[in-house]
SEVEXNU-822806 format. One line per 5 residues: number of its first residue (from 1); their letters; for each residue z, x, y of N, C-alpha, C. Coordinates in nm, 2 decimals. Each point is the difference from the previous one (the first is absolute). Example, Ala and Ser with C-alpha at 12.3 -4.5 7.8 and 13.67 -1.06 7.14 Angstrom:
BEGIN
1) as) 0.78,1.32,-0.57,0.00,-0.09,0.12,0.00,0.09,0.12; -0.07,-0.04,0.11,0.00,0.09,0.11,0.08,-0.08,0.11
REM end
This chain:
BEGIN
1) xxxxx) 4.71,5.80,16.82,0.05,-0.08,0.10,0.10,-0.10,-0.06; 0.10,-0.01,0.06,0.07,-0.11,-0.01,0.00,-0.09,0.04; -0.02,-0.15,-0.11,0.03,-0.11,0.09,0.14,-0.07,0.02; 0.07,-0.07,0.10,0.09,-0.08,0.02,-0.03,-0.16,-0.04; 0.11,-0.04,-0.09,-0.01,-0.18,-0.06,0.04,-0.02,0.17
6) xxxxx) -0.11,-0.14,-0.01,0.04,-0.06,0.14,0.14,-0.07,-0.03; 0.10,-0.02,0.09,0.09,-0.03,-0.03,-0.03,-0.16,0.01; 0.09,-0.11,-0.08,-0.05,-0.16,-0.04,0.10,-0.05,0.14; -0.08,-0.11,0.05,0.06,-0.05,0.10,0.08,-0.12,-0.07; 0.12,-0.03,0.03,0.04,-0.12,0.00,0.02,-0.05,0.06
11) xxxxx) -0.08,-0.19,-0.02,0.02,-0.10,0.10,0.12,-0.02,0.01; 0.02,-0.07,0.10,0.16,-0.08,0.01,0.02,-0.12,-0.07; 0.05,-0.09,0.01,0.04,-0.08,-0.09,-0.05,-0.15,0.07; -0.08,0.04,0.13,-0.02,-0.13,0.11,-0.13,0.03,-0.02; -0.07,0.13,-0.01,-0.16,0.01,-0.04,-0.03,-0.08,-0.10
16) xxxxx) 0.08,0.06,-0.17,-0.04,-0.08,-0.09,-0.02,-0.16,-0.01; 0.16,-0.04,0.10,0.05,-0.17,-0.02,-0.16,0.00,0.06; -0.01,0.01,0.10,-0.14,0.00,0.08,-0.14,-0.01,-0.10; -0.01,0.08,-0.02,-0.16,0.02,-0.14,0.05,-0.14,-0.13; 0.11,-0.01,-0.02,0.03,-0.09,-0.09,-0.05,-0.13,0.02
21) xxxxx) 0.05,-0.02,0.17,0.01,-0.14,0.08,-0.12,-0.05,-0.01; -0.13,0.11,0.02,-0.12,0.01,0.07,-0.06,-0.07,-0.17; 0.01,0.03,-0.09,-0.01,0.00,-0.11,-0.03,-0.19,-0.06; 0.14,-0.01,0.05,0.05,-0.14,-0.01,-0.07,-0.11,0.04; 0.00,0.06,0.13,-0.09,-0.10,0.10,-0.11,-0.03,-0.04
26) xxxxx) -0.07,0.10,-0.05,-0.15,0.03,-0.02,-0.08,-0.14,-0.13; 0.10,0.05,-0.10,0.04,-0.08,-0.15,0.03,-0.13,0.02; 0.07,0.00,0.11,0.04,-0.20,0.04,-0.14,-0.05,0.02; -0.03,0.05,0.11,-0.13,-0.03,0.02,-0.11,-0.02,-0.07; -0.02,0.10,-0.12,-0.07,-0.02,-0.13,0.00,-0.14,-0.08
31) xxxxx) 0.18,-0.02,0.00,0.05,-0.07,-0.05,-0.07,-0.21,0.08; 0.05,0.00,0.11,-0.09,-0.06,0.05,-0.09,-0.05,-0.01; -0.15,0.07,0.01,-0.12,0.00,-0.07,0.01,-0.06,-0.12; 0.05,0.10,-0.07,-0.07,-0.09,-0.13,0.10,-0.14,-0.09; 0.13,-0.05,0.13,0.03,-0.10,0.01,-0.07,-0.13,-0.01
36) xxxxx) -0.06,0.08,0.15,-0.11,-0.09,0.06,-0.11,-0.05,-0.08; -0.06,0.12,-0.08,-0.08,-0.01,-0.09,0.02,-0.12,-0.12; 0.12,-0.01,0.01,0.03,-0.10,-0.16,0.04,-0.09,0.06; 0.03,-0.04,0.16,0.03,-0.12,-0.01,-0.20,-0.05,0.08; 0.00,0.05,0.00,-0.20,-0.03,0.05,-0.04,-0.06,-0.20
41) xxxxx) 0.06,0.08,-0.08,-0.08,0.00,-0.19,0.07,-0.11,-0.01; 0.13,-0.06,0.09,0.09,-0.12,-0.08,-0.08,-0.16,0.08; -0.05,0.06,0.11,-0.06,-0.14,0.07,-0.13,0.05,0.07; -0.08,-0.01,-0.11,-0.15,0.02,0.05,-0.03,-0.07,0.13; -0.11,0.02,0.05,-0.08,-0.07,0.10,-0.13,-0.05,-0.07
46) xxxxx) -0.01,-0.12,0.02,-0.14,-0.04,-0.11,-0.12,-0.02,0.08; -0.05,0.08,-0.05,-0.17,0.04,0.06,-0.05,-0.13,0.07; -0.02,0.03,0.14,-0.07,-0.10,0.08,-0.18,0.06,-0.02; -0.08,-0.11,-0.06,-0.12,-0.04,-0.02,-0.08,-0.06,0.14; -0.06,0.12,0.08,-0.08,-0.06,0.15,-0.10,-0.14,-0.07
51) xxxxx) 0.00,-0.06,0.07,-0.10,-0.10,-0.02,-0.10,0.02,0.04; -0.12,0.00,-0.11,-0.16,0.01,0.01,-0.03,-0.15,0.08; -0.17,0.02,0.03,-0.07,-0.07,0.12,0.02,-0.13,-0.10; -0.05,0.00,-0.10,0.00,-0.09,-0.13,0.09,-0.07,-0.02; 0.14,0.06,0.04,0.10,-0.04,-0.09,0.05,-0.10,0.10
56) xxxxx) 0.01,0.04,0.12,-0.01,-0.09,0.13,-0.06,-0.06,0.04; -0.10,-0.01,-0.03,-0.13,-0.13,0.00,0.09,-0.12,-0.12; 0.00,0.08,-0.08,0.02,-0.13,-0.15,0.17,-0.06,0.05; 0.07,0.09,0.04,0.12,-0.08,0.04,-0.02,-0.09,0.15; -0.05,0.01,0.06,-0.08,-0.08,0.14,-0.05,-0.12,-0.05
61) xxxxx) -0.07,0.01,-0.10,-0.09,-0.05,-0.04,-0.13,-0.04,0.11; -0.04,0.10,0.03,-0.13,-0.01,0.05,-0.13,0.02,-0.01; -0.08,-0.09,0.08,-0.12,0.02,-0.06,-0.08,0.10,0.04; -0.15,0.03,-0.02,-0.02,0.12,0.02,-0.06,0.01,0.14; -0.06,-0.11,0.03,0.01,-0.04,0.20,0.09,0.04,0.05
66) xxxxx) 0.09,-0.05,-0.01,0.16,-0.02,0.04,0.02,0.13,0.01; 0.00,0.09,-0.13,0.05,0.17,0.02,-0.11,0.05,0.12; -0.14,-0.02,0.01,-0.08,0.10,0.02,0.00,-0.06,0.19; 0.05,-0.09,0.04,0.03,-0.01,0.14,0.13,0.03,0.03; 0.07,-0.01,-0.06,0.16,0.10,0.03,-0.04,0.09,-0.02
71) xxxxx) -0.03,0.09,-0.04,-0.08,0.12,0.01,-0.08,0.03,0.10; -0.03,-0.09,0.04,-0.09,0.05,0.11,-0.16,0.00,-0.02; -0.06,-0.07,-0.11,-0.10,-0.03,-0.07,-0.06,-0.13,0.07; -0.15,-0.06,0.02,-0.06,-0.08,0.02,0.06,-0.15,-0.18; -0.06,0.16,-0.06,0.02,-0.08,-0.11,-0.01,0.04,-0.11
76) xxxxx) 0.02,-0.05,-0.15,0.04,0.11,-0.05,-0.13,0.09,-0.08; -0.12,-0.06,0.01,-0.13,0.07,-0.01,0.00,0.12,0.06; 0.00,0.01,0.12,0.05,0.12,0.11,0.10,0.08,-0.03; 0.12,-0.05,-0.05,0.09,0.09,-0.03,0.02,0.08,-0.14; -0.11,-0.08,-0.11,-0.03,0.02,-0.14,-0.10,0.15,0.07
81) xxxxx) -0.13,0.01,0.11,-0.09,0.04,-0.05,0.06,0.13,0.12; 0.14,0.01,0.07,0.02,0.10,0.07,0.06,0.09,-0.06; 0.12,-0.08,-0.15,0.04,0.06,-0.10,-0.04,0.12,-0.08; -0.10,-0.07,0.00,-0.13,0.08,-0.11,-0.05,0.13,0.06; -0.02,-0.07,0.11,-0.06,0.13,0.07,0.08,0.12,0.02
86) xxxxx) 0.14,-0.04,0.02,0.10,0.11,0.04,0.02,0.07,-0.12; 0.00,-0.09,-0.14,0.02,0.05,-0.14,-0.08,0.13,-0.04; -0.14,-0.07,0.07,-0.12,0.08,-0.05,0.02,0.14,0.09; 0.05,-0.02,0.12,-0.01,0.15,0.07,0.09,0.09,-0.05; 0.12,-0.07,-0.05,0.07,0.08,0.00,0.03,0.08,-0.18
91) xx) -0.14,-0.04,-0.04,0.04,0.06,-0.11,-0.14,0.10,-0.02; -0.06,-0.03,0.09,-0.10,0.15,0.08,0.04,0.11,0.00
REM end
């Protein structure tokens, strides 16, 4: 049997500009990114630290009354011995 070469298509010259363009665009974009990337490495953002219950008591400076009825506590006996309790369950 014989086979026949497929014959090679040639694009035009507006396909290629075309695939070239597509090309371009794509690579700016890349380009972009990892702009973005080095100007984020040139000006960090410095780690925000949530503040613990602790840490906001000692800057308040409050006492342990004082925390355990803003809280919602009788007092802080009550609120020491509800602590405990929740600690203990939850490590059940």
């Amino acid at each position: 049997m014989v086979t026949v070469p497929e014959k090679r298509v040639v694009r035009s010259k507006d396909e290629r500009k075309a695939e070239l363009q597509k090309k371009i665009e794509y690579h700016k974009e890349c380009i972009k990114s990892l702009e973005a990337k080095i100007k984020a490495i040139d000006n960090p953002k410095t780690p925000v630290r949530s503040k613990g219950v602790r840490r906001i008591l000692a800057e308040a400076k409050l006492t342990d009354d004082e925390a355990a009825q803003a809280l919602g506590f009788s007092n802080a006996e009550e609120m020491k011995k509800k602590l405990l309790a929740a600690a203990e369950k939850k490590s059940k």
